[in-house]
C-alpha positions in Angstrom: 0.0 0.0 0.0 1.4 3.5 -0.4 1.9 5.8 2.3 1.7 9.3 2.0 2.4 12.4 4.8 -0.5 14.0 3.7 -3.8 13.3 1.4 -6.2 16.0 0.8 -9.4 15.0 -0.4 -10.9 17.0 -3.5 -9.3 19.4 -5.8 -11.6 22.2 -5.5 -10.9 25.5 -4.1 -10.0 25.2 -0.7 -8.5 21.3 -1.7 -5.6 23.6 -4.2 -5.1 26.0 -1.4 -4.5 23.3 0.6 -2.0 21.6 -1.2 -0.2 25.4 -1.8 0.0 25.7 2.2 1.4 21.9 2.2 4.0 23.0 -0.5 5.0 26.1 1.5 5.8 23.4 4.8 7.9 21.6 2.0 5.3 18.9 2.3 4.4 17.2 -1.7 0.8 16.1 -1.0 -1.2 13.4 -2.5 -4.8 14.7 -4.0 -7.5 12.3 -4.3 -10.7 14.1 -7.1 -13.7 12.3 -8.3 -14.0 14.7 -11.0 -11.8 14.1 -14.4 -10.1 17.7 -13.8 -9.3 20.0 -11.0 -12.4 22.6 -10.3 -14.4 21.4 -7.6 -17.9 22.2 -7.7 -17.4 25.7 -10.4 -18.7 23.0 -13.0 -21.6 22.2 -12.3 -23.0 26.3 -11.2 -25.3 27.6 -13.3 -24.2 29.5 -16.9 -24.4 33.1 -16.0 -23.0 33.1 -12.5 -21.0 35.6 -11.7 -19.0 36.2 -8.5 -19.5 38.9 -6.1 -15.9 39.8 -5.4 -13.9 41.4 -8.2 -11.0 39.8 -9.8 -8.4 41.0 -6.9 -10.1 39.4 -4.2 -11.0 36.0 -5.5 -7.4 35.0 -6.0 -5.8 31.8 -4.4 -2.7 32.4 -2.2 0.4 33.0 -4.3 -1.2 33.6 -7.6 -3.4 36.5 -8.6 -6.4 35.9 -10.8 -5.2 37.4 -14.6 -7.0 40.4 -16.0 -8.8 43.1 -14.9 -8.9 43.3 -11.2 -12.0 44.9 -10.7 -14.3 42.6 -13.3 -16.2 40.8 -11.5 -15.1 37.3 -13.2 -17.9 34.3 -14.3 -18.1 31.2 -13.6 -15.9 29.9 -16.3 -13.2 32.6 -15.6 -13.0 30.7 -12.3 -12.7 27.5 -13.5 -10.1 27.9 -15.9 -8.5 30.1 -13.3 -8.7 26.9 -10.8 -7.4 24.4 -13.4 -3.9 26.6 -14.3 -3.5 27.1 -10.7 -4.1 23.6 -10.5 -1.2 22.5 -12.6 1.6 24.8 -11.0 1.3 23.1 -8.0 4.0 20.6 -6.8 1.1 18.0 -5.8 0.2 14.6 -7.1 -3.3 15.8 -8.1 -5.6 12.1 -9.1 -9.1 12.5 -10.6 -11.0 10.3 -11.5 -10.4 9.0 -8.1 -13.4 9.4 -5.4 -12.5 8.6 -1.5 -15.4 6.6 -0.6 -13.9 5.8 2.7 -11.8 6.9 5.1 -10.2 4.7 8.1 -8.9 5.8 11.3 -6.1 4.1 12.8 -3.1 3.8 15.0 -0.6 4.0 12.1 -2.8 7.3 10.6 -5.9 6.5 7.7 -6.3 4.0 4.9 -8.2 6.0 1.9 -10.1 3.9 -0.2 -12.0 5.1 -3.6 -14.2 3.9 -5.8 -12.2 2.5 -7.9 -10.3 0.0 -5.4 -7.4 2.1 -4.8 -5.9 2.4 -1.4 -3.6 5.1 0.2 -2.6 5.6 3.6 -1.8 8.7 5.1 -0.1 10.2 8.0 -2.9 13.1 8.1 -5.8 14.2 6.3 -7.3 17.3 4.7 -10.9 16.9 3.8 -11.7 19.8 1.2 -14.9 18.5 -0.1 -16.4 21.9 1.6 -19.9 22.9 1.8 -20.9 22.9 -2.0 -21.3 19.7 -3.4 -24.6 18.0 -1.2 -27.7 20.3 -2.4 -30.1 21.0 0.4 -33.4 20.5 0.6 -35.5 21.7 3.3 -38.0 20.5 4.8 -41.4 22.1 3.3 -44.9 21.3 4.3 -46.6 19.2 1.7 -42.9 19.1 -0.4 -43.3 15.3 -0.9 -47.0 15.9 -2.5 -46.0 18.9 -4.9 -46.6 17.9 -8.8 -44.7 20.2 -10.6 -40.8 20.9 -10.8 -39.1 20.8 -8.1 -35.3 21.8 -8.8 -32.4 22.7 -6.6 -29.8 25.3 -7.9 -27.2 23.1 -7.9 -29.3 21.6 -11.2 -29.9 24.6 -12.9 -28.2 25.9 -15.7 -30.2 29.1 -17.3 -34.0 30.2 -18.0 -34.2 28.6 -21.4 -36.8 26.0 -20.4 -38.5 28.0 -18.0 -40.1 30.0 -20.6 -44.2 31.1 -19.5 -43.7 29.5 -16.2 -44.6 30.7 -13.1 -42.0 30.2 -10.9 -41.3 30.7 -7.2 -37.4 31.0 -6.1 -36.8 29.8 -2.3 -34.3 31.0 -0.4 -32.6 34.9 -0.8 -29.2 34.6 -1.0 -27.1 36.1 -3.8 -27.4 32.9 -5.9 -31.4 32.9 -5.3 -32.0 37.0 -6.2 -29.3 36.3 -9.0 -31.3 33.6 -10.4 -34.9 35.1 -9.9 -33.9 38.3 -11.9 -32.5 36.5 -14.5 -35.1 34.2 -14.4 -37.8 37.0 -14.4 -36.8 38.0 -18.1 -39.0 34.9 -19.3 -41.3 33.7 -16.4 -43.2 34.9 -13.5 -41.4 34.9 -10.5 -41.5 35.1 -7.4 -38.4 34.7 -4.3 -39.8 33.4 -1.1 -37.8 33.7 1.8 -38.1 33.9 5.8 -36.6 37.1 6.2 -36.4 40.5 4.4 -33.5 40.8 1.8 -31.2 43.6 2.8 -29.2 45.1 -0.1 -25.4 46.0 0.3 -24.4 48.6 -1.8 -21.5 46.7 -3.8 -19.0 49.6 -4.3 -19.7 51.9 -0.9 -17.9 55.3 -1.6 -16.3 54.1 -4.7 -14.4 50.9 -3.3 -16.1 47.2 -3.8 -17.2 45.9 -0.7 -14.8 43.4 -0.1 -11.8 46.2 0.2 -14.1 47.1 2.9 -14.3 43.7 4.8 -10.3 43.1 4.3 -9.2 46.6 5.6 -11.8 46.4 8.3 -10.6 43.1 9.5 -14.2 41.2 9.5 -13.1 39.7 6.0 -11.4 37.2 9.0 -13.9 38.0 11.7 -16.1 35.2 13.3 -19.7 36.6 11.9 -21.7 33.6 11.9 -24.4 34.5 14.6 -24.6 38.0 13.5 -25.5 36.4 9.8 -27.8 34.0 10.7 -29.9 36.0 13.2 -29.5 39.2 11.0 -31.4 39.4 8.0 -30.3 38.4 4.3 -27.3 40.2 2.7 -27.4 40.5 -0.9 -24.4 42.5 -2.4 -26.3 44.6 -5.8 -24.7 47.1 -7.7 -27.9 48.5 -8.3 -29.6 45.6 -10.9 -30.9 43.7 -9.0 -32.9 46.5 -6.7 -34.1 47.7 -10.0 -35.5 44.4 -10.8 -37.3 43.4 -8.1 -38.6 47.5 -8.3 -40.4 46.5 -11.2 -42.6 43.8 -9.6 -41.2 40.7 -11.4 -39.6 39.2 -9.8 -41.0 40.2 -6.2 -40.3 38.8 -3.0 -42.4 37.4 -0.8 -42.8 36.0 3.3 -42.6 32.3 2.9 -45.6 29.9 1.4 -47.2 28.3 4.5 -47.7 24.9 2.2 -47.9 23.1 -1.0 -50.4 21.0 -2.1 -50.6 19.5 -5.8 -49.9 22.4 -7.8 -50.6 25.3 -5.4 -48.6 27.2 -3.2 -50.7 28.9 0.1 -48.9 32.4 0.7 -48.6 33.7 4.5 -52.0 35.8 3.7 -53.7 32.6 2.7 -53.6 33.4 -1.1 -53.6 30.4 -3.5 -52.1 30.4 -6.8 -50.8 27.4 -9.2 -47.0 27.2 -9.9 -44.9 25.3 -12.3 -41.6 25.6 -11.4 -40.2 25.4 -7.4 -36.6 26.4 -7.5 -34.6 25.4 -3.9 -32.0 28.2 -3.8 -31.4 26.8 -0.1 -27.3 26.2 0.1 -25.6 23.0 0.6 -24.1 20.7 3.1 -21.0 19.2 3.3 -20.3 15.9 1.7 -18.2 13.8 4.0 -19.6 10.5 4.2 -16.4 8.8 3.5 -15.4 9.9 7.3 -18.8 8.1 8.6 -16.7 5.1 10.8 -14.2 7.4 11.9 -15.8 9.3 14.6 -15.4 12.9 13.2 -19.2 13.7 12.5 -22.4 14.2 14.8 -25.2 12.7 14.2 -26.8 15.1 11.9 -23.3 14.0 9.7 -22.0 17.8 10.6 -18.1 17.7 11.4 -17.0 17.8 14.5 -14.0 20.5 14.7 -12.4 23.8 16.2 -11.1 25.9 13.6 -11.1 23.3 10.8 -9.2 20.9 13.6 -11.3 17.7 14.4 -12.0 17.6 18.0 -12.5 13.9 17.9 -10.0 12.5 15.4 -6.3 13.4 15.7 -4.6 14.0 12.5 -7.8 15.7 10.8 -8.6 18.4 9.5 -11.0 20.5 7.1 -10.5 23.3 4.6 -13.7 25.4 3.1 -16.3 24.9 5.3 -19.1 27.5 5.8 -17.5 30.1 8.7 -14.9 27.3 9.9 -13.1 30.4 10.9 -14.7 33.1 9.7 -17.0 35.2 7.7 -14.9 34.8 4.5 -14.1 30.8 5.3 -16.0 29.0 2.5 -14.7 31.8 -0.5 -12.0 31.9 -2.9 -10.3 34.8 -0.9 -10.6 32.8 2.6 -9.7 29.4 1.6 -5.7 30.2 1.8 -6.0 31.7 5.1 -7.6 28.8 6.8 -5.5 26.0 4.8 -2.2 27.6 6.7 -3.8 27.2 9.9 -5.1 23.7 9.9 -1.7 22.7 8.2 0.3 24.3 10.7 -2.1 23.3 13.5 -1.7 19.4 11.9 2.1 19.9 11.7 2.2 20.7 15.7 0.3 17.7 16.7 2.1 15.2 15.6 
C-alpha cells in the first residue's frame, strides 16, 4: 500500500489551497478528485454566475487571478483560473479518483475510492467543503408537490422555463441572481423567511470586499450575526431595479404546498410550475462516517477546521470554519495555513 504524509481530499478550491499551504511546509501532497479535472464544484453552477468579489479578491494564495482586477469574473473565468492554478502546483493531483472511505487508525488513515485504490496517510485534509450536497429543506406538503421541483445546484439558465410561473426559495445572492434572470422569461417570485437587505456593492467608490479586508471582518467570526441578522445581498444597483419592477418580487414564505398550489402567508392560493430550492448545501463527508469525526446530523466535529475527535484531521472550506470569509476563494488560503500548521504541531 502507499503511504503518504498527507492526502487532501478533493481538488476544488479550498482542496488547491491546501496543497499550496502543504507546498510552503515543504510537504508534496497526495490529492484524491472524483472529478476528471481540478475545479471542484465551479462545473456544475449555473451559466451566468458571476461572482461577487472582483477579480483581486478572488485569488488563491500565491497567484493572482489574470485580468482586470476589478471585473467581476464568471463562472468559467474561475474554473479555468482553478485548473492553471491547478497545474503549478508541486502536488500529485488524481481525478478520477473518489475517496469513498476513510479509516482511522493507529498507524494514521487507509483512503479507499471507488475504484479500489488504497492510500494511507499520515494526516488528512478533507476539502470536499460545503458545496457539493444540495439541500433540501424541509417544506410542508414538499413530498406531494406535482410540478418541478429543482435545486440550484441543477440549474443551468431560464431557457426551459419559458411562460412558467416560478417561485425561487431561499434569498441569497445565488437565489436574487437567479430570480432576476429568471424573471426575463417567467413569472417569478423569491420566497424567503426574512427581508433581503441590499449591500451597496462599491460603498464610496471601493467594492465591498476592500471594505471587509481593511476592516478586518473579511477574517472575523460573523456567523451568529449572519444568521440571526437578515439576508445580505451584495447589488450594484440591478438587482434593486428588478425586483422594483414587480417581477420578480419577494415574498414572506408559502405556508404549504399542495398539488400544484402554493398557500402564501395571507392565505392566497395560486398554481405554480416551477419550485426552484436556492437553499445552500451541506458538506459531503460520508467517507469519514466510521471514523468518529461527525455528529449525528453528519455535521463535522471540529475547532477551527481541527477535528476535536479524530487526531490527524482536518477541514479546509467549510461555511465560517473560521470566519466570515471561510468558505470563499479569498478565505480558503487563510484557513489552509492554519489547519496545516495546526496538523504539523500535533504530531
Amino acid at each position: 500500500m502507499e503511504h503518504v504524509p498527507l492526502a487532501i481530499i478533493g481538488a476544488g478550491q479550498a482542496g488547491l489551497a491546501t496543497a499550496h499551504a502543504a507546498n510552503h511546509n515543504g510537504v508534496h501532497p497526495v490529492v484524491l478528485e472524483a472529478a476528471e479535472h481540478p475545479g471542484g464544484s465551479w462545473p456544475d453552477y449555473y451559466d451566468s454566475l458571476t461572482l461577487f468579489s472582483p477579480a483581486r479578491f478572488s485569488g488563491l494564495p500565491g497567484r493572482a487571478m489574470p485580468g482586470d482586477p476589478d471585473r467581476y469574473p464568471l463562472r468559467d473565468e474561475v474554473l479555468d483560473y482553478l485548473r492553471d492554478y491547478a497545474s503549478h502546483l508541486d502536488a500529485d493531483i488524481r481525478c478520477g479518483h473518489r475517496v469513498e472511505r476513510v479509516e482511522h487508525t493507529p498507524k494514521g488513515f487507509v483512503l479507499t475510492t471507488g475504484d479500489g485504490v488504497a492510500v494511507r496517510a499520515r494526516t488528512v485534509v478533507a476539502a470536499t467543503g460545503g458545496f457539493t450536497r444540495p439541500h433540501t429543506p424541509s417544506l410542508l406538503g414538499l413530498d406531494t408537490f406535482s410540478g418541478q421541483v429543482l435545486h440550484t445546484a441543477a440549474y443551468r439558465s431560464p431557457d426551459s422555463f419559458s411562460g412558467q410561473r416560478v417561485i425561487v426559495v431561499g434569498g441569497g445572492n445565488s437565489g436574487v441572481q437567479i430570480a432576476a434572470e429568471l424573471a426575463e422569461v417567467a413569472q417569478v417570485s423569491l420566497a424567503t423567511r426574512k427581508p433581503v437587505a441590499w449591500a451597496n456593492q462599491r460603498p464610496l467608490g471601493r467594492d465591498i470586499h476592500w471594505w471587509f479586508v481593511r476592516s478586518g471582518l473579511d477574517s472575523a467570526p460573523l456567523r451568529r450575526i449572519w444568521q440571526n441578522g437578515p439576508t445580505l445581498v451584495n447589488d450594484d444597483g440591478r438587482y434593486r431595479a428588478a425586483f422594483a419592477t414587480g417581477n420578480p418580487d419577494r415574498r414572506d414564505m408559502f405556508t404549504h404546498l399542495d398539488g400544484d398550489k402554493v398557500t402564501w402567508s395571507d392565505g392566497a392560493v395560486e398554481t405554480i410550475d416551477t419550485l426552484l430550492l436556492a437553499t445552500g448545501y451541506r458538506p459531503a463527508l460520508d467517507y469519514l462516517a466510521t471514523t468518529g469525526a461527525l455528529d449525528d446530523q453528519g455535521q463535522p466535529l471540529h475547532h477551527g477546521g481541527l477535528s476535536t475527535t479524530v487526531p490527524g484531521l482536518g477541514y479546509v472550506g467549510l461555511e465560517f470554519q473560521r470566519s466570515f470569509s471561510s468558505a470563499t476563494l479569498r478565505g480558503v488560503g487563510r484557513d489552509a495555513r492554519h489547519v496545516l500548521r495546526r496538523l504539523q504541531r500535533r504530531r
